[in-house]
N, C-alpha and C positions, 0 to 999 in steps of 0.2 A: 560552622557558623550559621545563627537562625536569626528571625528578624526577632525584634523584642518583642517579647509579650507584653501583657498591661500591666503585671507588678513590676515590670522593668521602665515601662512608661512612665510608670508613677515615681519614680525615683531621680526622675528628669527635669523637676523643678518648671523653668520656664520654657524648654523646649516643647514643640507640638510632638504628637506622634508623625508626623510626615519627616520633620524636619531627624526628627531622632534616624529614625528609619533611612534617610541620605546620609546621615554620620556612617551608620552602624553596617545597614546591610544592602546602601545602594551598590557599593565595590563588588559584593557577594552576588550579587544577581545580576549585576552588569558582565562580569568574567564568565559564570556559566552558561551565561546567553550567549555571549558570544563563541563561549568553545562549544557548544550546544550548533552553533552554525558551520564551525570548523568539522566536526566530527559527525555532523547529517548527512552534511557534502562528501566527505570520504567514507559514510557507508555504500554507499555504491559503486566506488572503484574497487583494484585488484588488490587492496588492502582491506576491504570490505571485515572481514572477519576481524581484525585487529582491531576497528574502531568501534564497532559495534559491541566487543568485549569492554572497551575502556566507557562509553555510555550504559553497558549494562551497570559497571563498579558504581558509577558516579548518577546514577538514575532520580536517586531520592533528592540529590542536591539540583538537578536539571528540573526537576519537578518543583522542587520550591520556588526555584526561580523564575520560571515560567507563572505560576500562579501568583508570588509577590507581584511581579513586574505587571503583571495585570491590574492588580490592585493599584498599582500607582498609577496606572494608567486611569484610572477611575476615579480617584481623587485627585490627578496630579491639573497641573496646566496642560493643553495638548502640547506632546512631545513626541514630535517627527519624527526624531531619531530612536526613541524607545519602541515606538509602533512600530518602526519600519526593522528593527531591531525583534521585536515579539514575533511578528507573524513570519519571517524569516526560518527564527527558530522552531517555530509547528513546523512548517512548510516541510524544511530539512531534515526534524525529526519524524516525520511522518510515518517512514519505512519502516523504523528501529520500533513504532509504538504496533505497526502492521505484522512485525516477524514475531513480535511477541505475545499478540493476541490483546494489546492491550486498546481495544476497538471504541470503549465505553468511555474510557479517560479521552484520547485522542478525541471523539464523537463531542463531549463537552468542550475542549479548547475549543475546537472550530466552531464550537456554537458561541463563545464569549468573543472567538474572532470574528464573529459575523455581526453581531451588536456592534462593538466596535468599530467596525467597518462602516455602516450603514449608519452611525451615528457622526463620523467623520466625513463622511460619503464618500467614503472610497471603495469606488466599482471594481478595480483590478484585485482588490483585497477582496472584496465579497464575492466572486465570481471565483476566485481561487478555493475557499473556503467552501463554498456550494459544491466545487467541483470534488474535492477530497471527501465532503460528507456524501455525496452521491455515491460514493467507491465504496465507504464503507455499507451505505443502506445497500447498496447490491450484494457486496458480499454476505449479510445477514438476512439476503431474501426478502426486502423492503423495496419490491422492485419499483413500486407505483412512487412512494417518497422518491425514489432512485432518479424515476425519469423526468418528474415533475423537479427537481433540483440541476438535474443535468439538462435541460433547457431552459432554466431562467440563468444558471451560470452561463452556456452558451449566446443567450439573448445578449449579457454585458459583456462577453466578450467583443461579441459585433460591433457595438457600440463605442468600446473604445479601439478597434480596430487592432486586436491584440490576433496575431496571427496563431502564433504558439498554442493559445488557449486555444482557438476556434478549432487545432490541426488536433488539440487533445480529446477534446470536447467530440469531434465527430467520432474519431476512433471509438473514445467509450460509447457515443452513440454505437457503432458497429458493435462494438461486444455484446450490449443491451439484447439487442434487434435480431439476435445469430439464431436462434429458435424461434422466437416469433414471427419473424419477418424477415426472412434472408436475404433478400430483394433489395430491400429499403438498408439491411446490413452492407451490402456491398454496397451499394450507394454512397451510406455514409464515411464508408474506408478507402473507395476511390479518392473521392473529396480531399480526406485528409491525407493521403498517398502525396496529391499533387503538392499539395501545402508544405509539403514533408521537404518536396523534391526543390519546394520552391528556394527553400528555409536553408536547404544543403543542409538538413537536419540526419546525418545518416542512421541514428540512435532510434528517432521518433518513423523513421523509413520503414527501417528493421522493427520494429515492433507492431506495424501495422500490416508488412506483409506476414508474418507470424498469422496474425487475426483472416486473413486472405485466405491463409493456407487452414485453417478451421473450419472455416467456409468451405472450402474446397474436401477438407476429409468429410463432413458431414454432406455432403454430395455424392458420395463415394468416389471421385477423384484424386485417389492416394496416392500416385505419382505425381501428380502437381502441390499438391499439397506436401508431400515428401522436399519436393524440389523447392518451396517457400521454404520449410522449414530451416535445411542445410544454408540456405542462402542468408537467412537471420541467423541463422546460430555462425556461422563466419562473420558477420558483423559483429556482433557481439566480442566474438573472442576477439577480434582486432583492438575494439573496444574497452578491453577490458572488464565488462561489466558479469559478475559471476552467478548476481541473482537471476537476470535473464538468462545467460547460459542455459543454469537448470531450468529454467521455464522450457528452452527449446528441448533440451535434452528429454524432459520428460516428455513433452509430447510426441516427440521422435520412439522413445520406448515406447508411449503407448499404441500407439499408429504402427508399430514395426514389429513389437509383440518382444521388445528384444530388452534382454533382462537389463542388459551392462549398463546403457543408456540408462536405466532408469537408476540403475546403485550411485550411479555419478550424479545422477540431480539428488538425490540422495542424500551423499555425501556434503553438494555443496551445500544444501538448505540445513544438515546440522552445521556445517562452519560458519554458516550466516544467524546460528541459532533462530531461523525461521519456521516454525514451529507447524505455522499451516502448510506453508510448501510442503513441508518434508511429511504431515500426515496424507496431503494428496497423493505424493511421490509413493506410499504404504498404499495407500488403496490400489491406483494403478498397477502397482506391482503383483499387489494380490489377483486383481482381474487376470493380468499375463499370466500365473500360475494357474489360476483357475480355466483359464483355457487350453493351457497345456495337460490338464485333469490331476494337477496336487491342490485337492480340495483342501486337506492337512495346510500346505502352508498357505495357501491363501487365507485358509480361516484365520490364523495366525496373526495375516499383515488386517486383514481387514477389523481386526478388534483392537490392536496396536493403534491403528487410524482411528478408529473411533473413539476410544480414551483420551486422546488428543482431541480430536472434534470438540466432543462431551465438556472437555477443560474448558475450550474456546470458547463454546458458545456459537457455534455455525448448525443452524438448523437448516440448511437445505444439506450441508453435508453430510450429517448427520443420517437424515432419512435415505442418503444414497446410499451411504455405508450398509446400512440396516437394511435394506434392499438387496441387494448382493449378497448380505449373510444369508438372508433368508432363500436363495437362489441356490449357494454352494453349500448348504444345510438340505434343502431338498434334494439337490444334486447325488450329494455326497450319501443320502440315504436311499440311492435306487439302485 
């Protein structure tokens, strides 16, 4: 089912196109919104792969909805309950639009949700939205966008005295900060550690001593950093949560050198059909082999990773990838 078009409009006599549009296709975009909420939410438990398949099936219809519902939002009366209804639905599809690479789409909702927001003057909504776009400018190497968005989100966090955000907000600060400023990195992941503890957030705990234990391997402190890792990756599994898992797992292979670890983050980022994971999980893998001296396979994973990149659209990965080729190309020719 789609909304009318204008030769359908026109065969409507006295009705408005608003009014048609509530007949016709409010039910349609009101349902997928909502299972659009139901199935965000269960991409990140131990069913993760299961729902993620049934919003990949149903992507185009989640997609209509999302942008109709917008459009009403924009002609309609303010509606609470649709708003609070839309930005939900980003919120919780966010992960599903991040496994698939789909950075550009995602990048525009959050920008129509940030109008929105700032037109309604709702801070807890634009400060969410600031925060999700900063993820993606970092991930795309938009660091300076990145930072300058992750501190005006953190600024209305404050303001509305939204713990949660402020404990998410530092972390990404620390992730920022971890090569340029290690210092000021720990800093800002102490902060959110405590917030964490404060919160009995055991999920947002574990994923900051992960970020601790980065800090600590790029120090060269590998047994503590070893010892963060195990410590998150058992939360997690308590948790249920599978895309983290593999986040620890890989970084446990790469840190350990050790292959298994990483086939397992591997594995789960194809069952989460996460498509950047699982090209990271190829390069790392490649690097393990190339230090073990199979220039052959590593060459292998690392052009593998790179077609993926290249699909994506990540140009810091991209140039890493290509860095390493060009190392195990040298290598492999001496």
């Amino acid at each position: 089912m789609t909304v009318a078009t204008n030769h359908d409009v026109g065969r409507v006599d006295a009705l408005t196109f608003r009014d048609f549009y509530y007949q016709t296709g409010h039910h349609f975009v009101q349902y997928f919104l909502e299972q659009a909420c139901e199935w965000g939410t269960r991409t990140r438990g131990p069913d993760a792969p299961v729902y993620i398949s049934i919003v990949q099936e149903v992507y185009l219809n989640v997609r209509s909805a999302l942008l109709n519902a917008f459009f009403s939002l924009q002609t309609d009366s303010p509606n609470g309950d649709l708003w609070l209804l839309w930005q939900s639905a980003v919120i919780k599809l966010y992960d599903f639009y991040d496994y698939r690479g789909l950075w550009e789409e995602m990048y525009n909702l959050l920008s129509d949700g940030l109008r929105e927001a700032r037109k309604r003057s709702d801070a807890k909504a634009e400060a969410i939205f600031l925060f999700y776009q900063a993820r993606i400018d970092s991930n795309q190497g938009r660091s300076q966008q990145a930072s300058q968005k992750s501190e005006r989100s953190l600024l209305l966090f404050r303001v509305i005295r939204d713990e949660g955000g402020i404990a998410n907000l530092l972390h990404f600060r620390g992730m920022q900060l971890r090569k340029k400023d290690p210092q000021a990195a720990y800093r800002n992941l102490q902060e959110a550690l405590g917030m964490w503890e404060r919160l009995n957030d055991t999920g947002g705990r574990a994923s900051t001593l992960y970020e601790i234990g980065r800090l600590e391997e790029n120090k060269g402190n590998t047994a503590e950093a070893e010892r963060l890792y195990r410590e998150a990756l058992a939360v997690f599994r308590e948790l249920n949560l599978p895309r983290e898992q593999a986040t620890l797992l890989f970084q446990l292979g790469g840190l350990l050198g050790d292959v298994e670890y990483l086939d397992a983050a591997l594995q789960i980022y194809k069952s989460l059909m996460d498509e950047r994971g699982y090209a990271q999980a190829l390069h790392q893998l490649g690097r393990v082999w190339q230090n073990k001296g199979d220039y052959a396979q590593a060459r292998q994973l690392y052009r593998k990773a790179l077609q993926i990149f290249e699909r994506l659209g990540a140009p810091n990965s991209i140039r890493s990838v290509e860095g390493d080729l060009d190392t195990v190309d040298n290598e492999g020719h001496k």
